[in-house]
C-alpha positions in Angstrom: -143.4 116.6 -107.9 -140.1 117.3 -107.7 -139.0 114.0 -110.0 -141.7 114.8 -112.4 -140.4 117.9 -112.9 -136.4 116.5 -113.1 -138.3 114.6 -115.6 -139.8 116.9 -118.0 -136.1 118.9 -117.6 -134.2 116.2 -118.7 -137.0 114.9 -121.9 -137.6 118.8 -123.1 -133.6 119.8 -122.4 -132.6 116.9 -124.8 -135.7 117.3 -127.2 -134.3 120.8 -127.6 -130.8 119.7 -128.4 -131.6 117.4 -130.4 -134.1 119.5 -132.7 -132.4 122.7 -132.6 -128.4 121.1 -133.2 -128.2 122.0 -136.9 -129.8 125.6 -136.1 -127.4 126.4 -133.6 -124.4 124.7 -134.2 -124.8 126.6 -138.0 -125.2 129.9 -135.7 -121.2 128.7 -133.8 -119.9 127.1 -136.9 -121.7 127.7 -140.3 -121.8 125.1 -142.8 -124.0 123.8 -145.3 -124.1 120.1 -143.8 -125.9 121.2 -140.9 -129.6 120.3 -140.7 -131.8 123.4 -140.8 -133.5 124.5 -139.4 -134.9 121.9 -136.7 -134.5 118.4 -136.9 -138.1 116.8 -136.5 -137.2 113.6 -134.9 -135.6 115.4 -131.9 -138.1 114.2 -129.5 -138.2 111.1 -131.1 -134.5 110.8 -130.0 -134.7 112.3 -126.7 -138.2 110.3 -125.1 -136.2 107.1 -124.6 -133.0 108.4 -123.5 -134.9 110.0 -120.9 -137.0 107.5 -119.9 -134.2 105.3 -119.6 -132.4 107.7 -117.3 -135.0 108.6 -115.0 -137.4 105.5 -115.0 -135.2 102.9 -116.4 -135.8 99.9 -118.3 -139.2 99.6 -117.2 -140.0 102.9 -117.8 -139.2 102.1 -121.8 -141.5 98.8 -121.6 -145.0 101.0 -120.3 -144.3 103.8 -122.8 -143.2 101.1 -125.8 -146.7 99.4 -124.4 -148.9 102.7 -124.8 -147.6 103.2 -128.0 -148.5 99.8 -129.4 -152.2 100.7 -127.8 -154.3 101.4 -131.0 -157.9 101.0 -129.6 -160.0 103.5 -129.2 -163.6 104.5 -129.7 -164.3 105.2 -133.5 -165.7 108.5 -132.8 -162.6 109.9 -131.3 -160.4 108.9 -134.5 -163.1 110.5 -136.5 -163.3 113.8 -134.6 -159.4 113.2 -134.9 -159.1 113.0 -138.4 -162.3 114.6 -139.5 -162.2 117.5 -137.3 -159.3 119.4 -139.0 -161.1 118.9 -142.4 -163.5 120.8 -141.2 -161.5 123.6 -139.4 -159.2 124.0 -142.6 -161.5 124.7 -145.3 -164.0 126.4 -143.2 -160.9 128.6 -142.6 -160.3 128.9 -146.4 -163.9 129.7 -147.3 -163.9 132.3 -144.8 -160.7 133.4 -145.8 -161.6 133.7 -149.3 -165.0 136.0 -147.9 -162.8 138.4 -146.4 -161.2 139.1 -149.5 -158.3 136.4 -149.6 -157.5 135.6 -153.1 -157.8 131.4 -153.8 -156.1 129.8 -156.3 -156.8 125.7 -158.2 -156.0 123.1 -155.9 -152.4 121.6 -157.1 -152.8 118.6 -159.1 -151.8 115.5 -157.7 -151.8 112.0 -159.0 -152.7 109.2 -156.8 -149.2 107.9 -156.2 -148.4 111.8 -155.0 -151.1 111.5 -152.6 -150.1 108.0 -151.1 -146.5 108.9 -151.0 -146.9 112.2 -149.1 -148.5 110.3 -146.6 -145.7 108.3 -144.7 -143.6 112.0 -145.8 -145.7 113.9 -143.8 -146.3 111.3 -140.9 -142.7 111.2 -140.0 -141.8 114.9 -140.4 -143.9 115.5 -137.6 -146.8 114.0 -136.0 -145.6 110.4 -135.5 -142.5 111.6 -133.1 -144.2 114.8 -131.6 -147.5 113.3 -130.5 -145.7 109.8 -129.4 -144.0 111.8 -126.9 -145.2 115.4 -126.2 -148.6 113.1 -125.6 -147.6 109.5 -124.9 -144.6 110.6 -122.4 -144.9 114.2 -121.1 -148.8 114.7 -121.5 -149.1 111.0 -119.4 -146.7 111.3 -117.0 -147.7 115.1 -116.0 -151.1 114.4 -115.8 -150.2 112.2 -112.9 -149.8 115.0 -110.2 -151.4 118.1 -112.2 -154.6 118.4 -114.3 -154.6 117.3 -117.5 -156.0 120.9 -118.5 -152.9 122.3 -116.8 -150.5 119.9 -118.1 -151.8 120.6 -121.9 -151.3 124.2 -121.9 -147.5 123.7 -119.9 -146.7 121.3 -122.8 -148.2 123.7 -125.6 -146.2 126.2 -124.4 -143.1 123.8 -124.2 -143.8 123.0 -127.7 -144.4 126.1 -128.9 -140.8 126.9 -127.7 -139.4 123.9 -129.3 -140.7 125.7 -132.6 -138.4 128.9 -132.0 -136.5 128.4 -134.9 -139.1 128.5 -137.2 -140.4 131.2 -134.9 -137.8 133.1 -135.4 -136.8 132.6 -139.1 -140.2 133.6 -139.5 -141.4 130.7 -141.1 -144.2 130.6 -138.0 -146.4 133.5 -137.2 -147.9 134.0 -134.0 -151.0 132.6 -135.2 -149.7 129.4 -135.6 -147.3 129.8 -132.4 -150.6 130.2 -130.7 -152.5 127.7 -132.2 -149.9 125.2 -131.0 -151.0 125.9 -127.4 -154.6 125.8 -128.4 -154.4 122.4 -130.0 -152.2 121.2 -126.9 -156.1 121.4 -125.3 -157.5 119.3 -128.1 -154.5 117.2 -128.3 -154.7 116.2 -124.5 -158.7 115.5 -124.6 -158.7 113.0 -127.4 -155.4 111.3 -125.2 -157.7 111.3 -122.3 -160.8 110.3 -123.9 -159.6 107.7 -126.8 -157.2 106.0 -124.1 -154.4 105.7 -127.2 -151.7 108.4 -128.6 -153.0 107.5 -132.0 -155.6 109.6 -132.7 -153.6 112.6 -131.3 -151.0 111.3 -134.3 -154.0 110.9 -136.5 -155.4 114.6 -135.7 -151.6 116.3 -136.1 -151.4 113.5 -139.5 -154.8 115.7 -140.8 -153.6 119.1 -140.1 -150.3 118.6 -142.1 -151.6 116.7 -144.6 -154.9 118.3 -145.5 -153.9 121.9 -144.0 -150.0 122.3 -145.5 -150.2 119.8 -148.4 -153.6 120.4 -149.8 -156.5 122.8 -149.0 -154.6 125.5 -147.2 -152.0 125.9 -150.4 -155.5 127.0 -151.8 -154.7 130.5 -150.3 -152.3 132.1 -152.2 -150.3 136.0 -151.2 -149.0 136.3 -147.9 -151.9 138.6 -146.4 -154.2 135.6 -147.4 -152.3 133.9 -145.5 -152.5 135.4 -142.4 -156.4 135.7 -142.5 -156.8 132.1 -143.1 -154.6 131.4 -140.0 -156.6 133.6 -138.0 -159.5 132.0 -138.5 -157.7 128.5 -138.1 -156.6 129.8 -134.6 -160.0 130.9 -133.9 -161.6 127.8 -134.5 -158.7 125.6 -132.7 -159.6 128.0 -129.8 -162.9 127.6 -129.8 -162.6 123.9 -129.7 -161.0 123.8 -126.7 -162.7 126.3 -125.5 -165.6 124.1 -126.0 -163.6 121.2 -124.0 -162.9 122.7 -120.7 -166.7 124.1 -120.7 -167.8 120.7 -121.1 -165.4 118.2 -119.7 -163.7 120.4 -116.9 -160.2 120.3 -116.0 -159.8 116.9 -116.1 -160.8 117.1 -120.0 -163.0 114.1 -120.1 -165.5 114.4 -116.9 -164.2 113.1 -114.3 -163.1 115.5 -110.9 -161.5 113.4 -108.7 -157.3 112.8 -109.5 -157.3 109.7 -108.1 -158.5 108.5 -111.5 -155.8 110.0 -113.3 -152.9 108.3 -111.8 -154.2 104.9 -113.3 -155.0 106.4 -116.4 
C-alpha cells in the first residue's frame, strides 16, 4: 500500500504542477505569457514521468499497451457515447420546464463540426481519461475497490480543477458532478476492459454538452438549473452502478480478480 500510495503522490503532485504552472506562477510573477488558467495536458505530462520513476521502463510499456487496447464490447461505447446525449438534453428540456429560457442552436457548418472534434478531444478527455483512468484508476484498483478508488480519484480531480473552481468558471454542480462521473467513469474502465470509451464518454460530454446542446441554455440562472439536473442524473447513474454491480463495479466480489484486471 504504501508504494501505491508514493505512487499516486508522485503522478497527482506533478499533474498539479504541471496544470496549475501558468495559474500560479501568474499569482508570483504576473505576465501575460503565462498559460491561464490550467494547462490541460498536465496529466498528460506527468503519467509518464511518474511511471518512469516509480515503475520504470516497464511500467511505460503496460500503460503504452492499455492504451493501444481499443476493444471492447459495442454496448459499452454506446452507453459511452450515447449516454451523455441523453443526460444533456434531458437536462435542457427539464431546464427549459422549470422556467430556463432556451435559445436557437448555433449554427454550424459541417467543417465546424469535424474540426471541433480533435479541438475538444485534446483539451481534455484524451489526456485526463488516459491517465486519471488508464494509470491511477488501474493501478489503485489493485489493492482498494474499484468503487473506492473512483470516488478518491473524483475527488483528486475535482481538486485538479481548483482553478476553475475558484475563478468561478466551475460551480459546485459541476465540481460535484466530477466525482459522480468518476463512478461512471470507473464502471465502463472495468466493464469495457479499454480507457477508450471512458475517453469516448468525457469526448460526448464536451462535445455535445459545452459545444452544442447545453449552449442552448442561455442567462446564468439557466444555467445553474440545467446543471442541477445534469448532476442529478450523473448521480443517479452511478447510483444505479453500485446498486447493481457492487463495489467491485462490474459483479464480481472477490479482489483476487482485480489484480489481473
Amino acid at each position: 500500500m504504501s508504494a501505491l500510495v508514493s505512487r499516486m503522490a508522485v503522478f497527482f503532485g506533478l499533474a498539479y504542477a504541471f496544470t496549475w504552472m501558468g495559474w500560479l506562477g501568474n499569482a508570483i510573477w504576473p505576465s501575460e505569457y503565462w498559460l491561464l488558467p490550467m494547462n490541460p495536458l498536465g496529466p498528460l505530462m506527468a503519467a509518464p514521468i511518474a511511471i518512469l520513476v516509480m515503475d520504470g521502463v516497464e511500467g511505460l510499456k503496460a500503460w503504452g499497451k492499455r492504451l493501444i487496447t481499443f476493444r471492447a464490447p459495442l454496448w459499452v461505447y454506446a452507453a459511452a457515447l450515447l449516454g451523455p446525449v441523453v443526460v444533456i438534453l434531458s437536462s435542457v428540456g427539464l431546464a427549459a420546464l422549470t422556467g430556463a429560457r432556451l435559445q436557437p442552436l448555433p449554427v454550424y457548418g459541417l467543417l465546424d463540426f469535424l474540426l471541433a472534434i480533435p479541438i475538444v478531444l485534446i483539451s481534455g478527455p484524451g489526456e485526463e481519461e488516459l491517465t486519471f483512468r488508464g494509470y491511477a484508476q488501474h493501478e489503485m484498483q489493485k489493492q482498494i475497490s474499484p468503487l473506492a478508488t473512483a470516488l478518491i480519484i473524483g475527488v483528486g480531480v475535482a481538486i485538479w480543477h481548483a482553478p476553475l473552481i475558484i475563478i468561478g468558471d466551475m460551480g459546485w454542480p459541476m465540481a460535484t458532478c466530477v466525482v459522480a462521473v468518476s463512478v461512471v467513469y470507473a464502471w465502463l474502465y472495468r466493464m469495457g476492459g479499454s480507457v477508450w470509451p471512458v475517453v469516448g464518454l468525457h469526448f460526448s460530454v464536451n462535445y455535445f454538452g459545452a459545444e452544442f446542446f447545453g449552449s442552448m441554455v442561455a442567462e446564468p440562472s439557466g444555467q445553474f438549473i440545467y446543471r442541477l439536473f445534469f448532476l442529478a442524473f450523473y448521480l443517479a447513474w452511478a447510483g444505479w452502478i453500485v446498486w447493481r454491480f457492487g463495489p467491485t463495479l462490474d459483479g464480481r466480489r472477490s479482489r483476487s480478480h482485480l489484480a489481473a484486471a
